[in-house]
C-alpha positions as CSV (number, residue, x, y, z in Angstrom):
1,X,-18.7,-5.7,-22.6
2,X,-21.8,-5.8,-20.2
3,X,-22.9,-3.2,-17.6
4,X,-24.4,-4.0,-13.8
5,X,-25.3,-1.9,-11.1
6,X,-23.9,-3.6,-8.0
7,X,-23.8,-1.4,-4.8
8,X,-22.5,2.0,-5.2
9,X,-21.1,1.4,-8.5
10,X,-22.3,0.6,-12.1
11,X,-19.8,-2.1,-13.1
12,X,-18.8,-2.9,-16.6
13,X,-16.9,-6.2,-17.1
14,X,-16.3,-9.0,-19.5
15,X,-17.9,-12.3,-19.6
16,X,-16.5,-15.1,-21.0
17,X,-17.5,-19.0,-21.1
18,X,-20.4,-20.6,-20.6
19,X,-23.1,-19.6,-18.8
20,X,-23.6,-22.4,-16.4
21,X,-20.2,-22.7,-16.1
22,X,-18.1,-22.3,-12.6
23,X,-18.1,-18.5,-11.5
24,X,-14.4,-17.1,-11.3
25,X,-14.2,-13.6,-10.7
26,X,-10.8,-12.2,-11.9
27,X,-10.1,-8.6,-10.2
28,X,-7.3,-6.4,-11.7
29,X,-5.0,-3.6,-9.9
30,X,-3.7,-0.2,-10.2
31,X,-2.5,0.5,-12.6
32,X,-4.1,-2.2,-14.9
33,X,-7.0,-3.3,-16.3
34,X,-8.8,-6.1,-17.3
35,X,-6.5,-6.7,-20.8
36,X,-4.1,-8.2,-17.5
37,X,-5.8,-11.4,-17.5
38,X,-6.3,-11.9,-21.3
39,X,-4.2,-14.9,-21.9
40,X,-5.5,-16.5,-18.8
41,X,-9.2,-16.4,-19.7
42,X,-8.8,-19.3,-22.7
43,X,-7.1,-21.4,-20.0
44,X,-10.3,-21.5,-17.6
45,X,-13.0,-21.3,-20.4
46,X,-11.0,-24.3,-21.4
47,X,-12.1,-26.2,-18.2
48,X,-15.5,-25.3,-18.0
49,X,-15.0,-21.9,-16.0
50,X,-17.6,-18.4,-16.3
51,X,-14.8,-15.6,-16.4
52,X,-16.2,-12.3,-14.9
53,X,-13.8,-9.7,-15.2
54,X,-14.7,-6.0,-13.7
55,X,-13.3,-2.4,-14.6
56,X,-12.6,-2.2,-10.5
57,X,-14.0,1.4,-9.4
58,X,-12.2,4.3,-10.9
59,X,-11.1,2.6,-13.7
60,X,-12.5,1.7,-17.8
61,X,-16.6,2.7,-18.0
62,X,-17.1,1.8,-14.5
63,X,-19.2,4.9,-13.3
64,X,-20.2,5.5,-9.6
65,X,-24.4,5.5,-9.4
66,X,-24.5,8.8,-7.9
67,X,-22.2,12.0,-7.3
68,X,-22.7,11.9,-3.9
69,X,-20.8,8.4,-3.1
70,X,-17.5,9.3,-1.7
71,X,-14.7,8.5,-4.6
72,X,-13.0,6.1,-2.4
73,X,-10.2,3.8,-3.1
74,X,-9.8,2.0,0.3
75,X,-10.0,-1.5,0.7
76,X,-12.9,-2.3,2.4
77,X,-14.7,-0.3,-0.4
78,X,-12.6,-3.1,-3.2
79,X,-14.0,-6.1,-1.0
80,X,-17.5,-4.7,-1.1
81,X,-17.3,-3.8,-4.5
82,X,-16.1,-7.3,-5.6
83,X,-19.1,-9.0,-3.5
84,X,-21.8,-6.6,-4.5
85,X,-20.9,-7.5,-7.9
86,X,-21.3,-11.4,-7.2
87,X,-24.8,-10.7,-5.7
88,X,-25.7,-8.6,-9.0
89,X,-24.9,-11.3,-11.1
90,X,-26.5,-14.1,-9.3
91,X,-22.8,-16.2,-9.1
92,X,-22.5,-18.8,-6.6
93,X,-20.0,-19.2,-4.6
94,X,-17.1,-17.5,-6.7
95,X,-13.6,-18.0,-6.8
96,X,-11.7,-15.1,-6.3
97,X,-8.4,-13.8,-8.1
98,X,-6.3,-10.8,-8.4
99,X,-3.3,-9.5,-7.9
100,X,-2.4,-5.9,-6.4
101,X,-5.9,-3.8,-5.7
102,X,-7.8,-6.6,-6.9
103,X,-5.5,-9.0,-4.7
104,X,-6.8,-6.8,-2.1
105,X,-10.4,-6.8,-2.8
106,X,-10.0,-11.0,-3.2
107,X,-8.3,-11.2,0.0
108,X,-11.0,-8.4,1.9
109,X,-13.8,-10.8,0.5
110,X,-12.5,-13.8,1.2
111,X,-11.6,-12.7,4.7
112,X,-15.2,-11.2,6.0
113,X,-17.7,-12.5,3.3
114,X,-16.2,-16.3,3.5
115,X,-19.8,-18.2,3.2
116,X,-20.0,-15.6,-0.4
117,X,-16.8,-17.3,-2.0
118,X,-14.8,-20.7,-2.7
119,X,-11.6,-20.2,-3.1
120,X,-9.1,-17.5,-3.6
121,X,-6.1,-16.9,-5.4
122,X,-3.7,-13.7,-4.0
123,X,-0.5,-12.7,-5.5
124,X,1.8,-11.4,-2.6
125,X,-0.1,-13.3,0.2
126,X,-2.5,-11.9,2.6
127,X,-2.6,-8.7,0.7
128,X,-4.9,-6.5,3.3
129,X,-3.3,-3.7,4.3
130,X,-2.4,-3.6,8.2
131,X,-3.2,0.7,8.3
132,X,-1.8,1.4,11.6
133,X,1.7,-0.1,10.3
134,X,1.7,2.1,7.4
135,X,2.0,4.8,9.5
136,X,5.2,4.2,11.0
137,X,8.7,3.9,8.9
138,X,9.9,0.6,6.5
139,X,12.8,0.4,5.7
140,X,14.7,2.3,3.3
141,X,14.9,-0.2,0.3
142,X,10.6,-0.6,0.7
143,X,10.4,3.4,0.6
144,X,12.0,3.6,-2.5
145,X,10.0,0.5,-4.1
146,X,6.8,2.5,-3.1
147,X,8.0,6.3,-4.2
148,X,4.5,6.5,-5.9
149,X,2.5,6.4,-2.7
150,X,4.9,9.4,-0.9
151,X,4.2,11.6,-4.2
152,X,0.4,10.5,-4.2
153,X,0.2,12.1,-0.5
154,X,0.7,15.4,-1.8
155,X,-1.4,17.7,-4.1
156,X,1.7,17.9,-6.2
157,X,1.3,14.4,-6.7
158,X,-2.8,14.6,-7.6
159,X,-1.3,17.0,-10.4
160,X,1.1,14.8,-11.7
161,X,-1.2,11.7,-12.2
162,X,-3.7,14.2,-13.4
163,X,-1.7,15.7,-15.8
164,X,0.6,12.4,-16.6
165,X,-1.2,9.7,-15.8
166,X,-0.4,7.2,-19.0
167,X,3.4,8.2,-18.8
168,X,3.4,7.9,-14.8
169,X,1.6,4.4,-15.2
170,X,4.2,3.2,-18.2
171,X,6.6,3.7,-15.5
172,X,5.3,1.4,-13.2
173,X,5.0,-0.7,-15.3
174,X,8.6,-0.5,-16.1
175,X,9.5,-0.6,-12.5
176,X,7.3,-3.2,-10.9
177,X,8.3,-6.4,-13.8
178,X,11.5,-5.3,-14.9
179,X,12.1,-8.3,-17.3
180,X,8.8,-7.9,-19.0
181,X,9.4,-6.3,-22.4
182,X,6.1,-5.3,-23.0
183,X,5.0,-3.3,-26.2
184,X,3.0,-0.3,-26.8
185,X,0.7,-1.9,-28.7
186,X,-0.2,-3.6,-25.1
187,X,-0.2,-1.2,-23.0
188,X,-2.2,0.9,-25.2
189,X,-4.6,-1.3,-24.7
190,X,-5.0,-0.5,-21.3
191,X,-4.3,3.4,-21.0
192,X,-7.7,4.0,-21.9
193,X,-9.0,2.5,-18.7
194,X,-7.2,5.7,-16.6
195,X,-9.3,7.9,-18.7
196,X,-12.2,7.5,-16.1
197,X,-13.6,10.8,-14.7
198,X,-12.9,9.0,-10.9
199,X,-9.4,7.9,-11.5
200,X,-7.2,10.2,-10.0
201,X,-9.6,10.8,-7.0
202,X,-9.9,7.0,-6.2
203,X,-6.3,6.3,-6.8
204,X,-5.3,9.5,-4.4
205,X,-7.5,8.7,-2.3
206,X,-6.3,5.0,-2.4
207,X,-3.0,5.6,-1.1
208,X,-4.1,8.1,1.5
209,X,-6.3,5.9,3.3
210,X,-3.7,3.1,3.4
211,X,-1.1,5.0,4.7
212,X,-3.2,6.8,7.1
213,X,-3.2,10.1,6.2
214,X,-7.1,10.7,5.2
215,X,-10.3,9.1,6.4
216,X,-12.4,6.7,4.7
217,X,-16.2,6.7,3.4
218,X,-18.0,6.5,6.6
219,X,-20.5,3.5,5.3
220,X,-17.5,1.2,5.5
221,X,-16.3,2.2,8.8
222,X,-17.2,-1.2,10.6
223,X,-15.8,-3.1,7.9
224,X,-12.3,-1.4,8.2
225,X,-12.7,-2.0,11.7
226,X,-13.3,-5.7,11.6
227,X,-10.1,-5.6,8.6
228,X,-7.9,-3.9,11.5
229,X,-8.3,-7.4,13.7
230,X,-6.5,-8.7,11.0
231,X,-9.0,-11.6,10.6
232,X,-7.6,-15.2,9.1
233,X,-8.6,-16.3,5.3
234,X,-10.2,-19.4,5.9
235,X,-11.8,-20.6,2.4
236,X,-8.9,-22.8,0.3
237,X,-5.8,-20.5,-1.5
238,X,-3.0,-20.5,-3.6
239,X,-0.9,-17.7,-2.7
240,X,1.5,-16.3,-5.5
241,X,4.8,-14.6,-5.3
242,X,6.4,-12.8,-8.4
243,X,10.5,-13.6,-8.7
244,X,10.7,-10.4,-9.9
245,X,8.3,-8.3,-8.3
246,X,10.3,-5.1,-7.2
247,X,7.1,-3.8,-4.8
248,X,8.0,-7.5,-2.7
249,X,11.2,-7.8,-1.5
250,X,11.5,-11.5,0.1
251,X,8.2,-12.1,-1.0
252,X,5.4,-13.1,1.4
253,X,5.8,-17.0,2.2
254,X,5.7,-16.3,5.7
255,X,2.2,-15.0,5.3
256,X,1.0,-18.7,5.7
257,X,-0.3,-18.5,8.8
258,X,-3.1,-16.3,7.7
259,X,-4.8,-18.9,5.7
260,X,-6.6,-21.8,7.8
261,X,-8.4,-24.1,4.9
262,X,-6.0,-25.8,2.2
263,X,-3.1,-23.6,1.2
264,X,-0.5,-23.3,-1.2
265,X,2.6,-20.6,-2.0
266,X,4.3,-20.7,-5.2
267,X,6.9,-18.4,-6.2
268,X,7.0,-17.8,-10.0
269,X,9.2,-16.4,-12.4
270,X,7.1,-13.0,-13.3
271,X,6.9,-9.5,-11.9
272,X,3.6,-7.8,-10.5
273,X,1.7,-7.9,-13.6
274,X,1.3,-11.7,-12.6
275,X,-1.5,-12.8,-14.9
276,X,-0.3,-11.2,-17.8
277,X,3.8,-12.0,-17.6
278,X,2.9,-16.0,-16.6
279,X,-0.7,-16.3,-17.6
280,X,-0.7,-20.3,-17.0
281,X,1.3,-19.4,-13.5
282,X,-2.0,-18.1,-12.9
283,X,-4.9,-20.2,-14.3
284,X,-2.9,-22.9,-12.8
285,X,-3.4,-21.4,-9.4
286,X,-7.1,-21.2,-10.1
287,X,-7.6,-24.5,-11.4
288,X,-6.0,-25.7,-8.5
289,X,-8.3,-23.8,-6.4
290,X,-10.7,-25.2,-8.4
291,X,-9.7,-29.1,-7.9
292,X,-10.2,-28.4,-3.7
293,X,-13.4,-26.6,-4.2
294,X,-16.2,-28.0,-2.3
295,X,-19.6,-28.4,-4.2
């Protein structure tokens, strides 16, 4: 476990290969932690690769640098995060990886920082969230799939993740990979990381902001505004779709326009805990990435 200040945040995260290896930043989502990737870490150290891994904001020993930083969960807060932390540590050029939130902060990065990373690998395709959509109605069968961000709107819902957070998360768990028998020994593992003094304020605050129901941290205000244009990915990508994944109905192959370099969609036989149901699934994606990289 190291420790960074980067930005707003001091960032703890796992290192692993070697030094001078190629950078690789693998970002996890809510709610997960960096245990998610694991069984995909051997796989890239394998080829050469330096793993970062970050407790994302709100979650593990991740601490905000001050307690006057807004406890924000929104995305262009995830992109900035993930890109202050690839200044901090001097990486060059990164690839970019995640799935759910830290989907979200790969795609954010990858779409306004472009000349900062390499490559990206997204599960559910172009994962940034198109706000002013979220305020209007899905259809019913998305509604249920996304119960969680309904409850999280109300203050009965901050109680409940405050009060049940490790039984609320098992749940998704559950939900979201439904043919992942998973044991408590592993998800123990993880628990820990909601334990964070932030957690339930980021997450709440999270959901609000994406559905348009609460405002964001002013200092990211013209980077929301540049993410509502909806702007195209254009570094190379492997896009990734979970068979499984309840929160994706029909998946997201149609998302292809978005991306303008070299691009790839695979669907694979997983859930949304991607990286740790089909850990190749994913290094593969990355390695790929890897092979069309540019030096």
């Amino acid at each position: 476990m190291d420790q960074v200040d980067a930005g707003v945040l001091s960032v703890a995260y796992l290192r692993d290969g070697p030094p001078d290896g190629w950078p690789v930043i693998l970002s996890h989502g809510f709610p997960y932690d960096v245990h998610a990737y694991d069984r995909v870490v051997p796989a890239l150290t394998a080829h050469g690769a330096l793993v970062i891994r970050p407790y994302l904001r709100g979650f593990g020993p991740t601490r905000f640098r001050s307690a006057g930083t807004v406890r924000s969960g929104q995305q262009a807060a995830l992109g900035s995060d993930l890109v202050a932390l690839a200044d901090a540590l001097r990486l060059d050029r990164p690839i970019v990886a995640g799935y759910d939130w830290g989907g979200l902060a790969s795609c954010v990065a990858a779409a306004l920082w472009p000349q900062r990373v390499s490559g990206l690998v997204s599960l559910a395709g172009y994962d940034i969230i198109d706000i002013e959509r979220q305020r209007h109605a899905f259809d019913p069968s998305v509604e249920h799939a996304v119960w969680y961000q309904h409850l999280f709107q109300t203050e009965r819902g901050r109680a409940t993740l405050a009060a049940h957070r490790r039984d609320l998360c098992r749940m998704l768990w559950r939900q979201w990979s439904p043919q992942w028998a998973f044991d408590e020994e592993t998800y123990a593992a993880t628990a820990p990381s909601f334990d964070n003094p932030d957690f339930v304020d980021v997450v709440i605050h999270a959901y609000r902001h994406a559905l348009g129901q609460t405002t964001g941290d002013p200092a990211y205000d013209d980077l929301e505004a540049r993410l509502t244009t909806r702007p195209k990915i254009t570094v190379p990508a492997v896009t990734l779709d979970g068979a499984t994944d309840t929160l994706k109905p029909g998946g997201t192959a149609d998302h292809a326009p978005m991306f303008t370099a070299a691009h790839e969609h695979r669907l694979i036989d997983a859930g949304h805990n991607l990286p740790q149901e089909a850990p190749k699934a994913f290094a593969d994606a990355i390695l790929t990435v890897r092979a069309w990289r540019a030096w």
